[in-house]
C-alpha positions as CSV (number, residue, x, y, z in Angstrom):
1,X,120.3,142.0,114.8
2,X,117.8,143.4,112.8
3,X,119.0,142.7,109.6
4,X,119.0,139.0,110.4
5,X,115.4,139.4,111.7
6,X,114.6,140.6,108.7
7,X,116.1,138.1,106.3
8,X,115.1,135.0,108.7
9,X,111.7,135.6,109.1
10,X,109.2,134.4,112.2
11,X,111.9,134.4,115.7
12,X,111.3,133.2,118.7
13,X,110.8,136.6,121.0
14,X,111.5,134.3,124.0
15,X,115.2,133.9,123.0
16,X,115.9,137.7,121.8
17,X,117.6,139.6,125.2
18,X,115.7,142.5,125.7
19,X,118.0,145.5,124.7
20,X,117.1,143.8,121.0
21,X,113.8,143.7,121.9
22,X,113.6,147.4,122.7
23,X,115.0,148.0,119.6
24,X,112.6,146.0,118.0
25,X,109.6,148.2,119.6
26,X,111.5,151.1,118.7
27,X,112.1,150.6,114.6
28,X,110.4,147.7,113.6
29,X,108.6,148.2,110.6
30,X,106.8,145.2,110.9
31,X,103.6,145.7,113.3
32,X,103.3,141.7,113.9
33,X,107.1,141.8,115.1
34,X,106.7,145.0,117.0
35,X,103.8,143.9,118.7
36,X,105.1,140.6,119.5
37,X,108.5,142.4,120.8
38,X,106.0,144.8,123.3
39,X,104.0,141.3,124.7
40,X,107.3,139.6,125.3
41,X,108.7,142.5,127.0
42,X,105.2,143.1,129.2
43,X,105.1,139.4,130.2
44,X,108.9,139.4,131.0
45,X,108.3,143.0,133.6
46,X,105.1,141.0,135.0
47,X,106.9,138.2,135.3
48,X,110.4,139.7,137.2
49,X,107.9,141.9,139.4
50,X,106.1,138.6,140.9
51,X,109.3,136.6,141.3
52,X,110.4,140.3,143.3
53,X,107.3,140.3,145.2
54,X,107.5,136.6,146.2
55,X,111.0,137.4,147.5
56,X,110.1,139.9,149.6
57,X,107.4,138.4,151.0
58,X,107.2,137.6,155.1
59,X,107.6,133.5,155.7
């Protein structure tokens, strides 16, 4: 995966799974793609944690 990330260029983060995105924050060289890998991974944790916390809420 990284290879082709390399070689391609600008990716969508929102269509990378996030095991490669991990491994993106982990060894990416580039900061712009590291940094981009640690929003997308933020916003997808904020994202399952309020679709968790609206399940469980009392109706």
């Amino acid at each position: 995966m990284r290879q082709v990330v390399e070689s391609v260029g600008p990716i969508d983060m929102r269509l990378v799974p996030d095991s490669d995105l991990r491994s993106i924050v982990a060894a990416e060289k580039s900061d712009l793609r590291r940094v981009a890998a640690e929003k997308e991974l933020a916003f997808r944790a904020a994202h399952r944690n309020a679709a968790s916390a609206h399940a469980h809420r009392p109706h």
